[in-house]
C-alpha positions, 0 to 999 in steps of 0.5 A, spaced: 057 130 144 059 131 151 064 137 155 056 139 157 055 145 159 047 149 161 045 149 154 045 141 154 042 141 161 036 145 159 035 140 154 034 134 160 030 139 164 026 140 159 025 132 158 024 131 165 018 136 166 015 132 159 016 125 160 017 119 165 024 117 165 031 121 162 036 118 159 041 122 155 047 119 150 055 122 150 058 120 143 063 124 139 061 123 133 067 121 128 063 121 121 061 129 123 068 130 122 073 130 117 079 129 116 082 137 117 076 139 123 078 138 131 075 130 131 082 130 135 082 135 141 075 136 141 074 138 148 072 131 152 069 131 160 066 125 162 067 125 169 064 132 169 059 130 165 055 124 168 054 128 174 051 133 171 046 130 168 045 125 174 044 133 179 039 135 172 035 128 174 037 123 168 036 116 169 040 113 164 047 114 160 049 111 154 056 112 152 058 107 147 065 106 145 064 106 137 058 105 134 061 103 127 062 096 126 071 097 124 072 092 120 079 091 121 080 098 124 080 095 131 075 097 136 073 103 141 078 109 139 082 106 134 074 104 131 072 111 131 079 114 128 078 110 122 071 113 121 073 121 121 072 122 114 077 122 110 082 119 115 083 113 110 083 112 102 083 105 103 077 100 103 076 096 108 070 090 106 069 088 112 068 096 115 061 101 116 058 102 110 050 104 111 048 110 112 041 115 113 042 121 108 035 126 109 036 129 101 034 136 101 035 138 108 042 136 109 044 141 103 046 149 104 048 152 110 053 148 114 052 142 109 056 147 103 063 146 107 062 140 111 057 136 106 059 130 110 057 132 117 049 131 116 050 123 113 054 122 120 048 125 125 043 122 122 046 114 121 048 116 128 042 119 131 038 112 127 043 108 131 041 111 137 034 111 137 034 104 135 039 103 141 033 106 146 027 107 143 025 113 146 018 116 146 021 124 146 028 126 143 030 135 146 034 137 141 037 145 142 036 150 135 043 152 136 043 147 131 038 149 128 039 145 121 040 139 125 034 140 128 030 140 121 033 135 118 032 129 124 025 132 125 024 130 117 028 124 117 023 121 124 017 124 120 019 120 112 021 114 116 015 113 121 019 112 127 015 114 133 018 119 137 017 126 138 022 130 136 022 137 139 026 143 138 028 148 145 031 155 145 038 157 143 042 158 150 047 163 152 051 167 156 051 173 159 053 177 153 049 174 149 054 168 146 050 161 144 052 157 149 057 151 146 062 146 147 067 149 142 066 156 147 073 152 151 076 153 145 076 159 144 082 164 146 081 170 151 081 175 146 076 170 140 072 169 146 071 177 148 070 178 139 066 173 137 060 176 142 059 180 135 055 175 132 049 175 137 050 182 136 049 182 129 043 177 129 040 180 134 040 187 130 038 184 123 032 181 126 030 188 130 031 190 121 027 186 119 022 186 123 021 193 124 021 193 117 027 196 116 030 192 112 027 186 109 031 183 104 035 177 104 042 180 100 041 187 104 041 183 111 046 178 109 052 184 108 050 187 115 051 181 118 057 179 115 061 185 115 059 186 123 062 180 123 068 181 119 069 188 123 070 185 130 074 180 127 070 174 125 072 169 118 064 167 115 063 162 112 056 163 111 051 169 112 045 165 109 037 168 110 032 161 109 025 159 111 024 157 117 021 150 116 024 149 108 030 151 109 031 154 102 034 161 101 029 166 100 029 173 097 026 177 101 024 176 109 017 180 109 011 176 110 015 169 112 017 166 118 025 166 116 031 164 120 037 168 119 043 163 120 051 164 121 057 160 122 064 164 122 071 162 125 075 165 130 082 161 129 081 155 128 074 155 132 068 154 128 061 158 132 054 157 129 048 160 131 041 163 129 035 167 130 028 166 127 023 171 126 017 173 122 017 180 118 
């Protein structure tokens, strides 16, 4: 959704060492938003972007103005604010209203608070491989859910393209790398480090055998976040690949998965492991 940062540019690099031609899309999404999330300020820098992505060696930018037909909302920017969910009670007769929804993937997780958010990705992301056809698309883990589900969604849909899933990238300290890290304040900034932190700890317990069960590695990873004064929102230990919460880690590959606010900034980030 642009204000691109190495995460984003990992994933161009990767491309170009796969594939022929790299073309990559710049759009804040308005239906992954509702009407009380950050639509409005989220962070925003096209001029910098684009010579990013022409420096890593992409060909081709798609950046489109909207990409929901606005009814009588207008166009560009007005078209997209309608959008935002929640933003209207009214019904507009000539306005957007075909969606993608992957049923069970796009439920639990972030979907719990934000039930929204994977109908927008994944009506988006079909508009835009339907736009330009790739052959491959890089998605990072971070966003480890919305991995899955267009991983799914491409599979139940026979669309052609290879879907595949790159490393979390991070900072020095450990922080994943996102656009939201800008809007962060100094003191969020030097707390919110405690999340990589916990994670890294429970899956160190996990796969040591330490601690295995989903309950026990859960509470270590919400109170070490609580403690550095994160606000979760959830803690949630699943199978890698269904997403379905597990009781106990051992003998599975398990995704541990965290979201939590820092003011009003919400972070996600995860690790895998098999115990």
């Amino acid at each position: 959704m642009g204000y691109l940062h190495e995460g984003h540019i990992s994933l161009v690099k990767a491309a170009k060492e796969q594939c022929d031609v790299v073309a990559a899309s710049i759009y804040v999404n308005p239906t992954q938003f509702s009407a009380n999330e950050d639509f409005g300020v989220y962070p925003r820098s096209e001029a910098e972007d684009l010579r990013k992505l022409a420096e890593a060696g992409c060909v081709a930018v798609f950046m489109p103005a909207a990409l929901y037909h606005p009814g009588s909302g207008g166009s560009g920017s007005a078209a997209n604010a309608a959008m935002v969910v929640g933003a209207s009670d009214a019904v507009d007769p000539e306005a957007h209203e075909t969606w993608v929804t992957v049923e069970r993937l796009s439920q639990g997780l972030c979907a719990k608070t934000r039930p929204h958010f994977f109908r927008g990705v994944c009506t988006v992301v079909t508009k835009l491989f339907h736009i330009v056809e790739p052959d491959a698309a890089f998605f990072g883990k971070k966003d480890y859910q919305q991995w899955r589900v267009i991983q799914r969604m491409v599979r139940d849909l026979d669309m052609a393209i290879d879907v595949v899933g790159m490393p979390i990238c991070r900072e020095a300290d450990g922080l994943a790398m996102s656009s939201r890290n800008a809007l962060l304040t100094p003191e969020d900034r030097q707390r919110c480090v405690c999340i990589s932190q916990a994670l890294a700890a429970a899956r160190e317990a996990a796969v040591g055998g330490t601690a295995t069960a989903a309950a026990e590695l859960q509470r270590q990873v919400a109170d070490a976040i609580a403690a550095g004064g994160g606000r979760v929102d959830y803690v949630e230990v699943v199978d890698a690949r269904t997403l379905r919460p597990v009781d106990d880690a051992k003998g599975r590959e398990a995704l541990i998965a965290v979201a939590a606010f820092y003011g009003k900034v919400r972070l996600i980030d995860n690790v895998d492991f098999k115990a």
